[in-house]
C-alpha positions as a Markdown table, in Angstrom:
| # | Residue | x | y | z |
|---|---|---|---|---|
| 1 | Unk | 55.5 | 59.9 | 26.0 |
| 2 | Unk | 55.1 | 57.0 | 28.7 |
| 3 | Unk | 53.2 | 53.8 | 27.5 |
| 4 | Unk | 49.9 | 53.4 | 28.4 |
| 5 | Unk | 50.8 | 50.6 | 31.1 |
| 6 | Unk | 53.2 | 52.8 | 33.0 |
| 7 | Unk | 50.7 | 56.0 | 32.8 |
| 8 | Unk | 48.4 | 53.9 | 34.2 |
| 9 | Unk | 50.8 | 52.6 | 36.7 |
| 10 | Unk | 51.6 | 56.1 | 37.8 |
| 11 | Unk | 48.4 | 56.9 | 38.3 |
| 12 | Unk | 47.0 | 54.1 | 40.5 |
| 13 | Unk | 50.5 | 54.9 | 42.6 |
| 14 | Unk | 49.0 | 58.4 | 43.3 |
| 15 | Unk | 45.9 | 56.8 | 44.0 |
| 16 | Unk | 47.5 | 55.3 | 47.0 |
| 17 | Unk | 49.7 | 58.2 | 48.1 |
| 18 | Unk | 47.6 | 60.9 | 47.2 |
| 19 | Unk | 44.2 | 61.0 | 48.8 |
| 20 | Unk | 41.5 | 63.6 | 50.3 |
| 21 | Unk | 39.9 | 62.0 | 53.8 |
| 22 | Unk | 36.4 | 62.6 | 51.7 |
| 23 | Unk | 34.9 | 62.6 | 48.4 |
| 24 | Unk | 31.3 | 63.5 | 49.3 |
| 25 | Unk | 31.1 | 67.1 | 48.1 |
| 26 | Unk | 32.8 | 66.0 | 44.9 |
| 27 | Unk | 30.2 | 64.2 | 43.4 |
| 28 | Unk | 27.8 | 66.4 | 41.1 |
| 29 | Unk | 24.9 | 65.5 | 38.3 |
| 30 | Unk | 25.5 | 66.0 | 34.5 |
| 31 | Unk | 21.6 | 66.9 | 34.1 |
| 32 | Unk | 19.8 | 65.7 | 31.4 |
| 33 | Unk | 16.1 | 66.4 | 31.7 |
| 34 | Unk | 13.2 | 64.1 | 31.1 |
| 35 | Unk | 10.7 | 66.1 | 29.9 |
| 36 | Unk | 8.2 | 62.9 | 29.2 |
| 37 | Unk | 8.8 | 62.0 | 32.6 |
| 38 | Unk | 9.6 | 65.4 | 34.9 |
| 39 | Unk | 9.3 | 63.8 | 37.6 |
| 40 | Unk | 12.7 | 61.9 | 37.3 |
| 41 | Unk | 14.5 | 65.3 | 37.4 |
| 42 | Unk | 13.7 | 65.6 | 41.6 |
| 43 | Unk | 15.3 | 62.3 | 42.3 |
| 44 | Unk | 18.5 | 63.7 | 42.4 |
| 45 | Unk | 17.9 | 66.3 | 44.6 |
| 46 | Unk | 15.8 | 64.0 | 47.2 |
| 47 | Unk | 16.4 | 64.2 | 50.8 |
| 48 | Unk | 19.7 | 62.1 | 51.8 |
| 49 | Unk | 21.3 | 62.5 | 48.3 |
| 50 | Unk | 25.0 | 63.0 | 48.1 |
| 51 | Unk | 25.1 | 65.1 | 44.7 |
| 52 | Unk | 25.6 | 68.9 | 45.6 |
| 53 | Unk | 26.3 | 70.6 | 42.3 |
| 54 | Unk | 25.1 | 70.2 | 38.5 |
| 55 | Unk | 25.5 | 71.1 | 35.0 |
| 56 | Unk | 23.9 | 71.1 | 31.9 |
| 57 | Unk | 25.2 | 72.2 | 28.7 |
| 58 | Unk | 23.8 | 75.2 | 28.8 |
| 59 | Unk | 24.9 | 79.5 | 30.9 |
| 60 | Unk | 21.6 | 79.2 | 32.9 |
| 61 | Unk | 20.3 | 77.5 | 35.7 |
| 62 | Unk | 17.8 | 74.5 | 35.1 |
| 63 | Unk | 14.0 | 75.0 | 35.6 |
| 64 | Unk | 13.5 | 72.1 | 37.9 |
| 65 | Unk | 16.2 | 73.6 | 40.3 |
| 66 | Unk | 15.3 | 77.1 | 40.7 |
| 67 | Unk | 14.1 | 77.7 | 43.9 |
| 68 | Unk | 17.2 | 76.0 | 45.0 |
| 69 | Unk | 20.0 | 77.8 | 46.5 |
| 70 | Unk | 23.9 | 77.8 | 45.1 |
| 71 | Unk | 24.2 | 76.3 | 48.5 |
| 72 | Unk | 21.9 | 73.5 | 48.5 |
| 73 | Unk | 22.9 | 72.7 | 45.0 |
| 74 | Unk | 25.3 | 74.5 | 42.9 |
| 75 | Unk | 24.8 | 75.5 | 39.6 |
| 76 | Unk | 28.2 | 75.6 | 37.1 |
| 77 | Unk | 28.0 | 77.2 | 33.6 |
| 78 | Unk | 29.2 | 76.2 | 30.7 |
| 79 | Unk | 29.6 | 77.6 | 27.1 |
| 80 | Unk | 28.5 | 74.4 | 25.1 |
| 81 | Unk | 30.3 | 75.7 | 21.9 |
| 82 | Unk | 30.9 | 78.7 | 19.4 |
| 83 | Unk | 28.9 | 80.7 | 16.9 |
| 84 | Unk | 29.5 | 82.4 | 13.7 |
| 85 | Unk | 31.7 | 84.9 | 15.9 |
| 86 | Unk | 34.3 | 83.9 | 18.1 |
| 87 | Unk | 34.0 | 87.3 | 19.3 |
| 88 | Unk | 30.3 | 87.3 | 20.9 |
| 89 | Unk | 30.5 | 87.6 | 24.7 |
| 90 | Unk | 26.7 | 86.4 | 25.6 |
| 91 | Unk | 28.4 | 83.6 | 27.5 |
| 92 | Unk | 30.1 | 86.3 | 29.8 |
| 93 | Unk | 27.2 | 88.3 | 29.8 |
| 94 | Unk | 24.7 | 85.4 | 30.8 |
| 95 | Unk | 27.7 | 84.9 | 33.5 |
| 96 | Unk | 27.7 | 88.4 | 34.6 |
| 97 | Unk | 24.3 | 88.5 | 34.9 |
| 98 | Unk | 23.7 | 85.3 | 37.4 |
| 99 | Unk | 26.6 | 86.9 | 39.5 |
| 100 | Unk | 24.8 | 90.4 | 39.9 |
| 101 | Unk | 21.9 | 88.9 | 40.2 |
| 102 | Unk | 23.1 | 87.2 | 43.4 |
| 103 | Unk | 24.1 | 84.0 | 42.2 |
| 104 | Unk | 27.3 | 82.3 | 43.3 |
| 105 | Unk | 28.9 | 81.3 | 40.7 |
| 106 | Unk | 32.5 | 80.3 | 41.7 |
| 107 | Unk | 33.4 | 77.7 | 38.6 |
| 108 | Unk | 32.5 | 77.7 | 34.6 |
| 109 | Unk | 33.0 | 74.8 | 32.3 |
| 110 | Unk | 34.6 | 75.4 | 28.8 |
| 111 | Unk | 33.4 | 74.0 | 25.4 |
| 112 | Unk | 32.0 | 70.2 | 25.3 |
| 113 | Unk | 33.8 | 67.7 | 22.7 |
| 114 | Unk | 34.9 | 70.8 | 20.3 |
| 115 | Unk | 37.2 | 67.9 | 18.8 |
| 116 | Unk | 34.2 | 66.1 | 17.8 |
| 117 | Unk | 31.6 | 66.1 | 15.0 |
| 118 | Unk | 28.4 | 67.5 | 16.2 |
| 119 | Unk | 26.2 | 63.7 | 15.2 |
| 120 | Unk | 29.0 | 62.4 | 17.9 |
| 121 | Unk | 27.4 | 64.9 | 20.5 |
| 122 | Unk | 30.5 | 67.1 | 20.1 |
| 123 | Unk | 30.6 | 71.2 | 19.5 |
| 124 | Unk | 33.4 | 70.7 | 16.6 |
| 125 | Unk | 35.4 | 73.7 | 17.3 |
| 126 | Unk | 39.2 | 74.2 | 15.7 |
| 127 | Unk | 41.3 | 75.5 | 18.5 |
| 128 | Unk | 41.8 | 78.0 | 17.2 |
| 129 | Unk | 38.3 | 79.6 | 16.9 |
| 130 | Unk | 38.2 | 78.0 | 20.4 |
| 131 | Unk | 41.1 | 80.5 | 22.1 |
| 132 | Unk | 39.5 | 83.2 | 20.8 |
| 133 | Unk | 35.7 | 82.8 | 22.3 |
| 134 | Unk | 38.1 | 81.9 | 25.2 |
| 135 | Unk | 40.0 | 84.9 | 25.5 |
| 136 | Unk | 36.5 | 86.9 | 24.6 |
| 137 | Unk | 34.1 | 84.7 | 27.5 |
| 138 | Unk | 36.4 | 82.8 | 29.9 |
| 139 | Unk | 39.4 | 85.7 | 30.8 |
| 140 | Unk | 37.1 | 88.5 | 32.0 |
| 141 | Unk | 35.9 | 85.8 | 34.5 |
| 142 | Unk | 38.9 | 84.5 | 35.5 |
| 143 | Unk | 39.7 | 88.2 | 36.6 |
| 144 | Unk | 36.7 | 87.9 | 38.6 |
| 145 | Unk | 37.7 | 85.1 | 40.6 |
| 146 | Unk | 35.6 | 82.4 | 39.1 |
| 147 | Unk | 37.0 | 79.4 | 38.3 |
| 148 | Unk | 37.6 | 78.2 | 34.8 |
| 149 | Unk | 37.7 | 74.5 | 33.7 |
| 150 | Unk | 39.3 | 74.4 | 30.1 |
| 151 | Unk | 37.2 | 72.5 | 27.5 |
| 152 | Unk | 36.4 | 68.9 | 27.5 |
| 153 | Unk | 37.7 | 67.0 | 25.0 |
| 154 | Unk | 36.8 | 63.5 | 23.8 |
| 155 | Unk | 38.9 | 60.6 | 25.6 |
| 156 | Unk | 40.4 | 59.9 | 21.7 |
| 157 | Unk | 43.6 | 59.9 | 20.2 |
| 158 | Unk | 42.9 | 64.0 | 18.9 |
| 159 | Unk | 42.2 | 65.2 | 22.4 |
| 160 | Unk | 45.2 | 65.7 | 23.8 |
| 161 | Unk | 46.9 | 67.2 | 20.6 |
| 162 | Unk | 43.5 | 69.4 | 20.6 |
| 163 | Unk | 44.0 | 71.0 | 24.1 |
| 164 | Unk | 47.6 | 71.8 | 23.2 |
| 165 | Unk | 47.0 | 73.6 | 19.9 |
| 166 | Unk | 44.2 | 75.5 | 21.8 |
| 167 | Unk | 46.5 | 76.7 | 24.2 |
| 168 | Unk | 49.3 | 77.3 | 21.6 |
| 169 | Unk | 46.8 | 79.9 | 19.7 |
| 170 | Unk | 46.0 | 81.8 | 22.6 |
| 171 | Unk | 49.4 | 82.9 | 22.9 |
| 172 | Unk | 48.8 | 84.4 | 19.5 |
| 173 | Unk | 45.7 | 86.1 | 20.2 |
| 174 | Unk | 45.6 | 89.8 | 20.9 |
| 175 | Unk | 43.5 | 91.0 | 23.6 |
| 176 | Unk | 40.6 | 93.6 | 22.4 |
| 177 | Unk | 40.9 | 95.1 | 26.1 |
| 178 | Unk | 44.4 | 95.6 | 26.3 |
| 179 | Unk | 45.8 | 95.8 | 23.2 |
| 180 | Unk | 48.5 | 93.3 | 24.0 |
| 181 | Unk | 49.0 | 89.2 | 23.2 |
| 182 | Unk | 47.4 | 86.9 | 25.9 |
| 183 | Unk | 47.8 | 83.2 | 27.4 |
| 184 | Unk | 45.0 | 81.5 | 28.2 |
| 185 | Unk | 44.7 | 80.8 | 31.9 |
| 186 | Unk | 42.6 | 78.0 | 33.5 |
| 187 | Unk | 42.1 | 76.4 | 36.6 |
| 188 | Unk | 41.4 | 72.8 | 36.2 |
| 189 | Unk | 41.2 | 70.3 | 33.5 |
| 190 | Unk | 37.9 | 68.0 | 32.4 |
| 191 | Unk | 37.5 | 64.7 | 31.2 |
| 192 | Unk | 35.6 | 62.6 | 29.3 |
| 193 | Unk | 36.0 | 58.9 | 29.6 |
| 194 | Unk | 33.3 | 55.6 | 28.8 |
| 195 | Unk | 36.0 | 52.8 | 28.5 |
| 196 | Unk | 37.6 | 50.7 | 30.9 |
| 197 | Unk | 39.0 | 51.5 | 34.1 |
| 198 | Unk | 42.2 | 50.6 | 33.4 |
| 199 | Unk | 42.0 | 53.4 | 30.4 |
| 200 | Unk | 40.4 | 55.4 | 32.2 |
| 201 | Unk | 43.6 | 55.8 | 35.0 |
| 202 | Unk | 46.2 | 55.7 | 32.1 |
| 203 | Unk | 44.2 | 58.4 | 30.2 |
| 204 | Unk | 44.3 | 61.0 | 33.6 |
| 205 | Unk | 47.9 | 59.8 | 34.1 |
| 206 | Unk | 47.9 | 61.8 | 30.5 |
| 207 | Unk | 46.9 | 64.4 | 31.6 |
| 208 | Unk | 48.8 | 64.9 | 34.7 |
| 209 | Unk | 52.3 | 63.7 | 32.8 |
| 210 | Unk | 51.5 | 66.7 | 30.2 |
| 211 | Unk | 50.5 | 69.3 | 33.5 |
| 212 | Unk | 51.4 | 67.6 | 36.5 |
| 213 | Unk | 50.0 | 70.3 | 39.1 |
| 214 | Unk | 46.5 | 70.1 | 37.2 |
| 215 | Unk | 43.2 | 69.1 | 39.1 |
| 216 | Unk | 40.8 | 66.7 | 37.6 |
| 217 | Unk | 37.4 | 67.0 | 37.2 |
| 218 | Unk | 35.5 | 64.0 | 35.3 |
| 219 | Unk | 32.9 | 65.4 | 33.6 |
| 220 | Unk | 31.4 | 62.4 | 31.8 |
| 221 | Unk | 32.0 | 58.9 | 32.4 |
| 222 | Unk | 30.4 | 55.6 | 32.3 |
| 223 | Unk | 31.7 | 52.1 | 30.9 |
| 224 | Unk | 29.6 | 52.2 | 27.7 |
| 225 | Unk | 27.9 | 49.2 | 26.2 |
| 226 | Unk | 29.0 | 46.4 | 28.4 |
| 227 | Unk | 26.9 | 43.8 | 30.7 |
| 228 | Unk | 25.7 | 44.1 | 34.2 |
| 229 | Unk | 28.6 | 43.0 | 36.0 |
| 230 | Unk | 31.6 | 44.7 | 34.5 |
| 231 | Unk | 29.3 | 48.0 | 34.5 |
| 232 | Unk | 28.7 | 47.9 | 38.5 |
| 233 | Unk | 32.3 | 46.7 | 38.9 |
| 234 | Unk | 33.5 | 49.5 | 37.2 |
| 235 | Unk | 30.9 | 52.4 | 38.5 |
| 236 | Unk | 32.8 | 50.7 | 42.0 |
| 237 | Unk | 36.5 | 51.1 | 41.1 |
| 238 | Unk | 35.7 | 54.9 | 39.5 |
| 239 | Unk | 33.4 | 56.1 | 42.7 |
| 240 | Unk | 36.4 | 54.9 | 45.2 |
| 241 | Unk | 39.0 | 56.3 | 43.1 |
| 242 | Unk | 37.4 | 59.7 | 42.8 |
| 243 | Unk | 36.5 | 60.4 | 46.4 |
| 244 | Unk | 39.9 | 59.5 | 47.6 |
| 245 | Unk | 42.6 | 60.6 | 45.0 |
| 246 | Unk | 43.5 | 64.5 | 46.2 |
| 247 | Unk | 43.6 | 66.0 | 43.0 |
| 248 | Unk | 40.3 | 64.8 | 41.5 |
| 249 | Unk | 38.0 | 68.1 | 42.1 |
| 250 | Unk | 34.7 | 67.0 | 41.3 |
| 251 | Unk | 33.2 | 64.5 | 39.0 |
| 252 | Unk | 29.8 | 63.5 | 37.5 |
| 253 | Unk | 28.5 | 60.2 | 36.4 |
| 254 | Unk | 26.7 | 60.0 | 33.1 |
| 255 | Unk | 23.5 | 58.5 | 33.5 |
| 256 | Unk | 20.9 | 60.5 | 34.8 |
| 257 | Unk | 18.3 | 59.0 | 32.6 |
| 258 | Unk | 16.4 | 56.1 | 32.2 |
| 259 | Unk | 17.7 | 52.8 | 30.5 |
| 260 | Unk | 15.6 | 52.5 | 27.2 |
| 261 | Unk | 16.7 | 56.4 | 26.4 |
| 262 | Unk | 20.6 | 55.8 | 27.1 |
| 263 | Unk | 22.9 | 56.0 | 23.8 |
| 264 | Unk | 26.2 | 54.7 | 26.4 |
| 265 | Unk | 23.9 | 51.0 | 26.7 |
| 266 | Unk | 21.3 | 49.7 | 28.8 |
| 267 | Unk | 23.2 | 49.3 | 31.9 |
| 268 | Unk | 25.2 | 52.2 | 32.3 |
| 269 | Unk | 22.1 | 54.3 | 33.9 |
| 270 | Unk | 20.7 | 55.5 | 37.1 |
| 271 | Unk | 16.8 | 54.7 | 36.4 |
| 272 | Unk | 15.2 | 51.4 | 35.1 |
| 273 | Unk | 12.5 | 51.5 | 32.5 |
| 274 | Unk | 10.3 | 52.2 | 35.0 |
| 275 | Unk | 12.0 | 55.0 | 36.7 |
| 276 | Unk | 13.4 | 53.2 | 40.0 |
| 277 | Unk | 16.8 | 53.7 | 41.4 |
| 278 | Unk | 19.5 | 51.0 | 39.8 |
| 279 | Unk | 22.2 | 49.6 | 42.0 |
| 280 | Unk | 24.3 | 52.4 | 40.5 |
| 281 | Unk | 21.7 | 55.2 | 40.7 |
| 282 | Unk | 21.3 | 54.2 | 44.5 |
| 283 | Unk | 24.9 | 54.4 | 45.1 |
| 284 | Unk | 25.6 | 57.5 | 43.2 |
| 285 | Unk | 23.2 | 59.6 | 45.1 |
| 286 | Unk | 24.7 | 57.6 | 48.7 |
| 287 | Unk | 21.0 | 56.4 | 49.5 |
| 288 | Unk | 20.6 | 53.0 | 51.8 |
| 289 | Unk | 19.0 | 50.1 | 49.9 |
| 290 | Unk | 19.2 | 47.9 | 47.1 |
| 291 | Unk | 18.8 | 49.3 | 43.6 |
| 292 | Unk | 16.7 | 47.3 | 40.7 |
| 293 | Unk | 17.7 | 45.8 | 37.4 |
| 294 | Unk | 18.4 | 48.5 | 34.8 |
| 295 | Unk | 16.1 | 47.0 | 32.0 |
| 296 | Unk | 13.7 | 45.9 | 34.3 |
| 297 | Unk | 10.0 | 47.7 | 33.5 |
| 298 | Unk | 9.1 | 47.2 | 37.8 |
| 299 | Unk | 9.3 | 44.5 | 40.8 |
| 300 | Unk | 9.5 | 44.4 | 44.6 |
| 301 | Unk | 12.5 | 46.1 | 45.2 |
| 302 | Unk | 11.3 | 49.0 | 42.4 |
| 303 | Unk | 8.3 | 49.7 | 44.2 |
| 304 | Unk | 9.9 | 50.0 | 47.8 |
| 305 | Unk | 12.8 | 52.2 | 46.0 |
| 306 | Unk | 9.9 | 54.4 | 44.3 |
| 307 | Unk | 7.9 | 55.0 | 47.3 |
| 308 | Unk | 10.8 | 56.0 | 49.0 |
| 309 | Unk | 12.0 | 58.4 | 46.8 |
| 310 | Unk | 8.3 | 59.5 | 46.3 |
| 311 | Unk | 8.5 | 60.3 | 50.2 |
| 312 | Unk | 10.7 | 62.3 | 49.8 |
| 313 | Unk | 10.3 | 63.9 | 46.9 |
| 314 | Unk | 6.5 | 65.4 | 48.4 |
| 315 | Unk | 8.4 | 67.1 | 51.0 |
| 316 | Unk | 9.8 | 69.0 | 48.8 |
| 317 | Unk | 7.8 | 69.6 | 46.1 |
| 318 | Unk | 5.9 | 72.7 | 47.8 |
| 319 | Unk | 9.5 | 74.4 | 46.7 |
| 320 | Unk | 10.4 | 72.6 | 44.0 |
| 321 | Unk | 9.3 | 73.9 | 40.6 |
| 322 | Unk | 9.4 | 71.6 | 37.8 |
């Protein structure tokens, strides 16, 4: 396997020769909800913001977006992690079910962190219990046209090794359907990543070195637990890279929340204290203006920032429902 330094290499070289003339509709929200402040949850979705799709851990649709269309802002399901039976199929039916019902779904997300322990946020799944809720939930919708993005592992040392023995068992798994031994199939590849940037480009030129023709989405990122300045330079590097490198899909920041409730540090957020846009929050969403301190409770700027995204916020809230 290639170094770290020349995976990293590689992939800033396809950064330069590989590029898409714009990013905009790649940038999506990893939703978190506030429910001791709701309110937060329609900042995203304010007139003027770049973020056009969304997940959230969860098969269904999110409350505070439901009288919005697929169109305006698309929903993408994921199947968090696996039960006592690798067998049950109410991801696929909660699937099914949006799609009948009307809903455009064109992309699923697989599991979240199965290589990690759930008190590290992860779904702890073996791979390979994991190939066989896959072969059960995520194959039936592939024949459907939908999209599926294969689970998102961790940005340690055992994800890698993970992905591969997942895909090694579902070679071994025989299909309930058909009677006969099945592959997993799969359409892009998530990542999680809240180091530096420099790890960050070696840890996708990974990725691409193991399946070259693969597209990227980043699913979670943020430069975890580090001060003002290297966070912002970093959010910087990331947005840039994203939006122009071709085989990036789709990506979403994590920091959605306010700063006093993030576990990635202080900094790494969209919201102050007081609920106003950061620098980071107010470039995220592509909104003109100067973003406020993360750990700051209020101040000038705050209060302009919050009235403006108050403004817009009332014209919507008539179809809005929290």
């Amino acid at each position: 396997m290639p170094s770290s330094l020349t995976l990293g290499t590689l992939a800033l070289i396809a950064f330069t020769n590989t590029v898409s003339a714009d990013g905009s509709d790649k940038r999506g929200l990893c939703f978190v909800p506030n429910k001791e402040h709701p309110e937060d949850n329609q900042i995203w979705v304010q007139p003027g913001s770049d973020l056009t799709w969304y997940y959230n851990y969860q098969e269904s649709p999110s409350s505070a977006y439901s009288n919005l269309s697929q169109e305006e802002f698309e929903f993408v399901p994921m199947m968090w992690g696996v039960g006592n039976n690798p067998s049950d199929t109410s991801f696929l039916k909660s699937v099914r079910s949006l799609i009948e019902g009307g809903t455009n779904i064109t992309h699923v997300l697989g599991f979240n962190e199965p290589d990690a322990q759930a008190d590290w946020g992860g779904s702890n799944v073996d791979p390979e219990t994991a190939a066989k809720a896959w072969v059960a939930n995520f194959e039936p919708l592939g024949k459907m046209g939908v999209k599926l993005g294969l689970p998102a592992v961790t940005g340690g040392w055992d994800g890698l090794p993970w992905l591969e023995q997942f895909l090694g068992n579902c070679s071994e798994i025989v299909s309930e359907e058909t009677g006969a031994t099945t592959n997993c199939t799969w359409d892009f590849l998530p990542i999680h990543w809240y180091d530096n940037f420099e790890g960050l480009a070696s840890h996708i030129g990974s990725r691409r070195a193991v399946w070259p023709d693969a597209e990227i989405w980043i699913t979670e990122y943020a430069y975890a637990n580090q001060d003002i300045q290297p966070t912002e330079d970093f959010y910087t590097q990331t947005e840039n890279y994203f939006d122009r490198l071709a085989y990036v899909g789709r990506y979403t920041y994590f920091g959605a929340f306010r700063s006093y409730t993030s576990n990635v540090g202080p900094n790494a957020v969209f919201l102050n204290n007081d609920g106003e846009l950061t620098t980071i929050g107010v470039e995220y969403l592509g909104l003109n203006g100067t973003g406020v301190s993360p750990t700051s409770a209020a101040g000038l700027g705050a209060s302009m920032s919050k009235r403006l995204a108050l403004a817009g916020a009332l014209g919507v809230l008539a179809w809005v429902v929290l």
